[in-house]
C-alpha angles and dihedrals in degrees: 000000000000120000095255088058090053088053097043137058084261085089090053093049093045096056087051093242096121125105109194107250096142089225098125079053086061102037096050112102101208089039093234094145120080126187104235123178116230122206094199106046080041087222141086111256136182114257105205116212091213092194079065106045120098088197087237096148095233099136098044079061102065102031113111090200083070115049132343117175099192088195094054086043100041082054090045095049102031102008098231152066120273108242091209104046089200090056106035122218109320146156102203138016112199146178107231149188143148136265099211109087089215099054094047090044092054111038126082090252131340095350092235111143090053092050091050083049085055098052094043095053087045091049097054086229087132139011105223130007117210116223132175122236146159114242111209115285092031104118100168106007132093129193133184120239126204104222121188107195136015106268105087092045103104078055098074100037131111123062121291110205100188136074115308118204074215103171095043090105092048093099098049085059096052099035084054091034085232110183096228145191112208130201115205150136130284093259088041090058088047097053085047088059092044096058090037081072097055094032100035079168094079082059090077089054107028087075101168134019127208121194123201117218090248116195086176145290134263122228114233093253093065084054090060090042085055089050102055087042080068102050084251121139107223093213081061092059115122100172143343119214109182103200104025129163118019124342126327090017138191137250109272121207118185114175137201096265096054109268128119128197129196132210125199109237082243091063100033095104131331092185141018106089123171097258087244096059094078088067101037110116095182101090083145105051089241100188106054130093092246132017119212128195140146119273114244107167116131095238099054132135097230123272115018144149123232100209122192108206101203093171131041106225085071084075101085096055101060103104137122089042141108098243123181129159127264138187142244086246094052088057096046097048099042092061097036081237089171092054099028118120095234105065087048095058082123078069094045099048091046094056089042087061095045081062090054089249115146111228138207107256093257110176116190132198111282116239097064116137116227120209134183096256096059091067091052087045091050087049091049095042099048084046080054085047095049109037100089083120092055131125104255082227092052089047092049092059088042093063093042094061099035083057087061089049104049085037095058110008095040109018096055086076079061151087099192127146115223121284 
């Protein structure tokens, strides 16, 4: 690797560890860095001009695929500590859906994050909300959209489970000085953090912050695998939505000749990760200002959302929806979050070394409780993470056993309903 790459994202790219936000683009002050999408690697990347670069280090700065300290974060964002590590710092934990029909119908749970968008742009809390969708055609790529008013919303609902080109819009806020409220993953809120550091003026426009429940990301080559899996020419794709029809919903495929084809969430993709995703600790979007997941719990109505209000000026908006308490243990136990592979990232990056794999410098709360069977679950899940060259028959054994072993080794720390 040449010196310029160890002082670039292009380190970061290189190890597999990046995951295509586009924030070291924004932040680069000669703008020597472009966002390409590239169909081998199934991902968007960053390309370096290295005549450009001044090797300032700018980018590897902001990149969450490098180097993310959740303590140092957790003081900048909330200044202060969690006192549950599991759950990260927070106010109010809440059970959540929509009143509008529409927006409940349409979204992957409770609807709750378009109807909060609603009330914020009513509101004229803020001037533009950014929301990430798939235009027709684009099998594997995501892109955000900066939308003004309410009445594309229902367009952009529903989960995305592939790669999101998610700070391209970053300069038109600022440029336009939008107040705005952002939607985004768990890394992307942490590279926004990151750059907030280094630009503290993007404080005055990004105005709220909403974090998904993110248990990783799949890189667009795993969507064509899926694909062929299902008899389904890529080139024939219309259109993917990933949770269509009532809660919990199913892939759904339409293609240019009229069929569509529908694919249960058990059997969406067992394989096929962004690399970075095995080291990622951040399952609960921890630095937003409210976390959104479904709610799995056994004794739940239907479709709702679990919300996790981590600041207070989220409050007021909170109207037009079903709203009831919930506690620390609902939460817990509804995303499995003491046997889940993410707040135990210290245990995969740990087996990934013993491997003689380099990792990303991860560093998670302190106060998480290792067990023995989160070292068999992080061997089983970077085998999970590393298997793309296996036999489909071998795979297929793989999953089987790996679904005994989450089912009676890993579930029993849960309360989950079926999914």
């Amino acid at each position: 690797m040449s010196p310029i790459n160890k002082r670039t994202v292009v380190k970061v790219r290189d190890a597999g560890f990046c995951l295509g936000c586009g924030m070291c683009e924004i932040v680069c002050p000669v703008n020597a860095i472009e966002i390409i999408y590239s169909e081998d690697r199934g991902q968007y990347i960053p390309f370096i001009n290295n005549i450009k670069c001044t090797k300032c280090r700018l980018c590897l700065s902001v990149c969450p695929g490098d180097d993310i300290n959740h303590p140092k974060l957790s003081e900048i964002v909330h200044r202060k500590q969690p006192e549950n590590p599991y759950i990260g710092v927070y106010k109010k934990i809440m059970i959540a859906s929509s009143t509008n029909d529409e927006y409940r119908q349409k979204g992957a749970s409770g609807g709750f994050i378009t109807q909060l968008l609603a009330n914020l742009l009513n509101a004229k809390a803020v001037d533009a909300v950014l929301v990430a969708g798939m235009e027709d055609g684009k099998l594997n790529m995501a892109q955000t959209y900066l939308l003004r008013d309410t009445y594309n919303l229902g367009k952009y609902q529903r989960s995305i489970y592939t790669n999101v080109h998610w700070a391209e819009p970053l300069h038109e806020i600022q440029q336009l000085r939008l107040r705005t409220a952002v939607v985004g993953l768990p890394c992307h809120l942490h590279a926004l953090n990151k750059i907030i550091q280094i630009k503290p003026e993007l404080r005055e426009y990004i105005r709220f912050s909403i974090g998904l429940f993110c248990g990783g990301t799949y890189n667009g080559k795993a969507v064509i695998n899926k694909l062929k899996d299902m008899l389904v020419s890529p080139e024939n794709v219309k259109r993917i939505d990933y949770r269509w029809g009532s809660w919990p919903g199913k892939m759904k495929v339409s293609t240019k000749d009229g069929n569509d084809y529908y694919v249960t969430r058990d059997e969406y993709f067992k394989s096929g990760y962004l690399k970075r995703c095995y080291y990622c600790f951040d399952f609960l979007a921890d630095l937003a200002d409210v976390s959104v997941g479904d709610n799995w719990c056994k004794d739940s109505d239907g479709a709702e959302n679990i919300i996790v209000v981590r600041k207070t000026k989220v409050l007021p908006y909170l109207e037009n929806m079903n709203l009831k308490e919930a506690s620390e243990n609902d939460l817990i136990m509804s995303h499995n979050l003491k046997s889940y592979r993410q707040r135990f990232s210290e245990v995969n990056a740990k087996v990934s070394k013993f491997f003689g794999n380099s990792v990303p410098n991860i560093k998670p709360y302190a106060g998480i409780k290792y067990k023995l069977k989160h070292y068999i679950n992080a061997v089983i899940e970077y085998m999970t993470f590393h298997m793309d060259d296996l036999h489909i028959g071998t795979k297929g054994r793989f999953f089987k056993l790996k679904g005994y072993f989450f089912h009676f080794v890993m579930k029993p720390d849960s309360k989950k309903r079926d999914k």
